[in-house]
C-alpha positions as CSV (number, residue, x, y, z in Angstrom):
1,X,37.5,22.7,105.3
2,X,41.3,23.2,104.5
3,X,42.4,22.3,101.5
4,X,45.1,19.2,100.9
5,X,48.3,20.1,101.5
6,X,50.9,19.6,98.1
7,X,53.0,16.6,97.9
8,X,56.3,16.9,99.3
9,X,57.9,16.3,95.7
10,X,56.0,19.3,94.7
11,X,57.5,21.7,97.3
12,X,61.5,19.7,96.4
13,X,60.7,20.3,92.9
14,X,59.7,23.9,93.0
15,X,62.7,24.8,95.7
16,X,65.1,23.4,93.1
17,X,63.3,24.8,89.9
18,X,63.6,28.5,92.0
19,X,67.2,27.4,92.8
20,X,67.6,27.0,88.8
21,X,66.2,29.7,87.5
22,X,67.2,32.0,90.1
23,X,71.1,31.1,88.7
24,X,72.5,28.5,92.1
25,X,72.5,25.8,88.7
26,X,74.0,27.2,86.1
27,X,74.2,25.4,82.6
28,X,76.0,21.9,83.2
29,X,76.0,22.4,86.7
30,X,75.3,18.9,88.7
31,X,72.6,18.9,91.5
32,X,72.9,17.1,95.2
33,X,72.5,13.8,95.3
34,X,69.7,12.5,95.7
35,X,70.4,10.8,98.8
36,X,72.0,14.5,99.8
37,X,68.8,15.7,98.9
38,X,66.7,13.2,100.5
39,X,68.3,14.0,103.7
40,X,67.9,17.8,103.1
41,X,64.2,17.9,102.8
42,X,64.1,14.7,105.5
43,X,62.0,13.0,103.0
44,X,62.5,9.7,101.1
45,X,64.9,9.0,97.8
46,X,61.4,7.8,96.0
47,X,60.0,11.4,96.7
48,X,62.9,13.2,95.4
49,X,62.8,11.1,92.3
50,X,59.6,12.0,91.8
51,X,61.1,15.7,92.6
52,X,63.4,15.5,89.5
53,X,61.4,13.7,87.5
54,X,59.3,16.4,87.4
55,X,62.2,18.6,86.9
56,X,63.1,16.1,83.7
57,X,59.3,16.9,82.4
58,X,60.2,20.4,82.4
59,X,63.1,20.2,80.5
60,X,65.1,21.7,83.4
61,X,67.1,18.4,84.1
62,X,68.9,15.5,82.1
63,X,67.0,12.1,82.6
64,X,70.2,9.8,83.2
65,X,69.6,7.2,86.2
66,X,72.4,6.6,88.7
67,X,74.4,9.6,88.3
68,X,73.3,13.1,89.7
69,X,71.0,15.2,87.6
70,X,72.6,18.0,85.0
71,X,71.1,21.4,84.8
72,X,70.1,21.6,81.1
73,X,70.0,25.7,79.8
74,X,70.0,27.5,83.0
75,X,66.5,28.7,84.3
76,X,65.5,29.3,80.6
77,X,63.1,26.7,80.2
78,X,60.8,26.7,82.5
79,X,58.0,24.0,81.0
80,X,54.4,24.8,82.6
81,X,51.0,22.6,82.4
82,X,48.3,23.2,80.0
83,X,46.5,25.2,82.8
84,X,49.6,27.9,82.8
85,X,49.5,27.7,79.1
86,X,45.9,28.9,79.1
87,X,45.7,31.1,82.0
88,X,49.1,33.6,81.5
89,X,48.2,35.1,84.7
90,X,48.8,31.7,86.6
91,X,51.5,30.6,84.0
92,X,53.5,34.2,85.3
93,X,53.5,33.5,89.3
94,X,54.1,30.4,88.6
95,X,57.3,31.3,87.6
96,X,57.6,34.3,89.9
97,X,56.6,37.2,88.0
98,X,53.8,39.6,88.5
99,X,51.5,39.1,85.2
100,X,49.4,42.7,84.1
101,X,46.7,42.9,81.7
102,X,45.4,46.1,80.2
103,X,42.2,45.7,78.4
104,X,42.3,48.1,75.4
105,X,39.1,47.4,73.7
106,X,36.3,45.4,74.0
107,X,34.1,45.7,71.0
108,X,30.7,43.8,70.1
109,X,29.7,43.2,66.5
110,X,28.8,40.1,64.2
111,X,30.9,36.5,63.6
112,X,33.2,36.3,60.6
113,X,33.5,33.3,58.8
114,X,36.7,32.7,60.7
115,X,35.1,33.4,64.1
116,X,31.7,31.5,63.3
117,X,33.9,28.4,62.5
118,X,36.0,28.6,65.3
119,X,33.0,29.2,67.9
120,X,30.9,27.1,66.2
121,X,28.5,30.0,65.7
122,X,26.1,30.9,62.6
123,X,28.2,33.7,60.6
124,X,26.9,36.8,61.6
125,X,26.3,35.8,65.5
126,X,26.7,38.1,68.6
127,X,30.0,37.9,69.5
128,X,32.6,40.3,71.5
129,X,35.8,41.1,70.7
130,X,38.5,42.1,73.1
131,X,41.7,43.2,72.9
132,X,44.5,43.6,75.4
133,X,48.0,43.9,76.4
134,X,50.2,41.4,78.8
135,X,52.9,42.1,80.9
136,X,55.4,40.5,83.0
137,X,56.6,42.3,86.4
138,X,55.6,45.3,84.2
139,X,57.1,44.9,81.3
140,X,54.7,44.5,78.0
141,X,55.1,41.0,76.5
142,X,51.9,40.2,74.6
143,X,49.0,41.5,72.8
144,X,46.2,38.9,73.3
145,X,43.0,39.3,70.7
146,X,39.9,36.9,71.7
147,X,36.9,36.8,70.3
148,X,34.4,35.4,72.8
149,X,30.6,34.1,71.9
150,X,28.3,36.6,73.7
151,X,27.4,34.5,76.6
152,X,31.0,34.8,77.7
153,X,31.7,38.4,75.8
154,X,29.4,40.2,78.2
155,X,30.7,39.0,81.1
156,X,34.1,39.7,79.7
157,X,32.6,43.3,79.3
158,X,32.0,43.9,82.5
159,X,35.1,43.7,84.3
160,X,37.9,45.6,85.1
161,X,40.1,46.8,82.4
162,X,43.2,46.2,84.5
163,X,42.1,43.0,85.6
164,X,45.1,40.5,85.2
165,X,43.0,37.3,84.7
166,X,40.2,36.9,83.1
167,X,39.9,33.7,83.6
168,X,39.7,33.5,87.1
169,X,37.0,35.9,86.7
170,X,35.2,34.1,84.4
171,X,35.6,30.3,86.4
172,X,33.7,32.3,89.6
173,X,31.0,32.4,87.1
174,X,30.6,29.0,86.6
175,X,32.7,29.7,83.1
176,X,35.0,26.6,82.7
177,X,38.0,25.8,80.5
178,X,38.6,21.9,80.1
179,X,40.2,21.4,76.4
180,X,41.9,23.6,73.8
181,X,43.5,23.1,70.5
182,X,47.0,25.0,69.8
183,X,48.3,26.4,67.2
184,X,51.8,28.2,67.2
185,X,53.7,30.2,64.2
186,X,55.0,33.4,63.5
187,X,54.2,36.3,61.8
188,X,55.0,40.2,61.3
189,X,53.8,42.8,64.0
190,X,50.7,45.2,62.8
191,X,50.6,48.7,63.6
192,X,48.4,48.0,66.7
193,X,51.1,45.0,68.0
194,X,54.0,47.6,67.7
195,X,52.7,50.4,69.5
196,X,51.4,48.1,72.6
197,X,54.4,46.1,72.7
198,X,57.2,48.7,71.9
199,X,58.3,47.2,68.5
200,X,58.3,47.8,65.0
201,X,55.5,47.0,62.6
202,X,57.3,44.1,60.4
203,X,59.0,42.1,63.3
204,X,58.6,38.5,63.8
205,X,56.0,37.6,66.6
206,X,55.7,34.2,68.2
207,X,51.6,33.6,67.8
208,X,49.7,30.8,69.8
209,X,46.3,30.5,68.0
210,X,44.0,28.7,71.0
211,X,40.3,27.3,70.9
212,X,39.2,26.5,74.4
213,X,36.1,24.4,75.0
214,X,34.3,23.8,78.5
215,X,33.6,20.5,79.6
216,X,30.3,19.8,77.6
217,X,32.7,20.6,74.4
218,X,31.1,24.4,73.7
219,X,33.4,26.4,72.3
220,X,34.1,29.4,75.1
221,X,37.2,31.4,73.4
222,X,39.0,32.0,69.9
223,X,42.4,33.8,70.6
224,X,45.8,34.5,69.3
225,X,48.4,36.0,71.2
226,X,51.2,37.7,70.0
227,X,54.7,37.5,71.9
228,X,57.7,39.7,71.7
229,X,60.9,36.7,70.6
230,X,62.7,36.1,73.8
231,X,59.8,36.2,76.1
232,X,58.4,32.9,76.1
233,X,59.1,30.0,74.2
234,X,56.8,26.3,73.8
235,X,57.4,23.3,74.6
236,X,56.1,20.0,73.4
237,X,56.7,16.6,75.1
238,X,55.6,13.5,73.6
239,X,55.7,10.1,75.0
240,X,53.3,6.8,74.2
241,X,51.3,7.5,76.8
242,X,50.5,11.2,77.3
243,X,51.2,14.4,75.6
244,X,51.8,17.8,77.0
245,X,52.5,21.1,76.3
246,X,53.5,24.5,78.0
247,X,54.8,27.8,78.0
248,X,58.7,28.9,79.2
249,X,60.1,31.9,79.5
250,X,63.6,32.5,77.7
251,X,63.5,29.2,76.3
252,X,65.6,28.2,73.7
C-alpha cells in the first residue's frame, strides 16, 4: 500500500527553506508574496501560510502578518524536530548533507553510578559502551559516547562500524525512541575528542547530554555528544501551548 503523499505546505516550505539556505534569500531579503507564491505552486494562500509558518517555527522567517516575510540570518538556522535532534543521520539529509558515522569502540563492562542512574539500572549492570565519530558530507563534526543497557548494547554490537544510523537499525528491531530529556553546555575537548575531530585538547565543545526512553518509559540510551562550535547550534521555542526543540547548522 503506498504511503500518504506530504502536504503541499510541506513540499512549499522545504522548496523555500532549500532556496534559503542555498543563498537565493539572503539576510533581510523579502520573499514572494504570498499571493505570488500561491500562484507559483498553484495552491491556495491558506497553504502557503501554513508554508511560512512553518518557516517562522524554524526561525528562518519573521512572523509579521500583512507584509511579505523577511529572511532572518541566511540559511544559518535551520530548526529541526525532536526526531532530527535524536537521529543526526536524519537531522543531516534533512538538511541536505550526507551524515557518516565511524564506530570506534564498542566496549561492554559494568554501570557506573552515573550510568545506573541514568538507565535506571542496578550499579554494576551489563551495559555497553560505544563510542563514535560523526560527520557531515565528510567532514568530522561530533564525537557521540552512549552507553546503552545490554538489551540494546548487543544489538548495537553487532552492526556495522560504518553504519550511519543506528537508530534506524535499531527501530527495525522493534527498538523505539518516544521521549528524551536534554541537556546542553560546554566543556573542553579530551585527548580522545581532539584527535577524532581535528582539534585541540582544551577547546570549547558544544555537549547535548540525551536520555531517551521508548514508549513504555524504559530507559534505551544515555549519550553526550560533543560538537565542534560552528557546526550546529540549538534551538528552543516556547509558546503556551507546546514546546520544541532542534538542531541547526551554523546557527547563531
Amino acid at each position: 500500500m503506498a504511503g500518504k503523499a506530504a502536504p503541499l505546505y510541506r513540499k512549499v516550505a522545504g522548496d523555500l527553506r532549500a532556496a534559503i539556505t542555498a543563498g537565493e534569500y539572503g539576510s533581510g531579503a523579502r520573499l514572494p508574496a504570498e499571493d505570488e507564491l500561491a500562484r507559483t505552486y498553484g495552491v491556495s494562500r491558506g497553504t502557503i501560510r501554513q508554508a511560512l509558518g512553518a518557516l517562522r517555527t524554524d526561525g528562518l522567517v519573521t512572523s509579521r502578518r500583512g507584509a511579505r516575510r523577511v529572511v532572518l540570518g541566511g540559511g544559518g538556522a535551520r530548526l529541526q524536530s525532536f526526531e532530527e535532534l535524536r537521529s543526526f543521520a536524519r537531522w543531516a539529509r534533512s538538511q541536505g548533507e550526507e551524515p557518516g558515522g565511524r564506530t570506534v569502540a564498542v566496549d561492554p563492562g559494568q554501570a557506573t553510578e552515573e550510568e545506573a542512574y541514568h538507565l535506571r539500572l542496578p550499579v554494576g549492570e551489563r551495559i555497553f559502551r560505544v563510542l563514535r565519530v560523526r560527520t557531515l558530507s565528510g567532514v568530522p563534526v561530533m564525537v557521540e559516547r552512549t552507553t546503552y543497557p545490554e538489551r540494546v548494547g548487543e544489538l548495537v554490537a553487532a552492526m556495522d562500524p560504518g553504519l550511519a544510523s543506528h537508530a534506524d537499525e535499531l527501530e527495525a528491531h522493534g527498538v523505539l525512541f518516544s521521549d528524551a530529556l536534554h541537556t546542553i553546555d560546554v566543556v573542553p575537548a579530551d585527548a580522545a575528542d581532539a584527535e577524532l575531530l581535528g582539534c585541540r585538547a582544551g577547546d570549547g565543545l558544544l555537549r547535548e547530554r540525551r536520555r531517551s526512553t521508548d514508549p513504555a518509559g524504559l530507559p534505551v540510551e544515555w549519550s553526550q555528544d560533543r560538537y565542534l562550535p560552528g557546526t550546529v547550534a540549538f534551538t528552543v521555542r516556547n509558546s503556551s501551548g507546546s514546546r520544541a526543540m532542534g538542531r541547526s547548522l551554523n546557527g547563531s
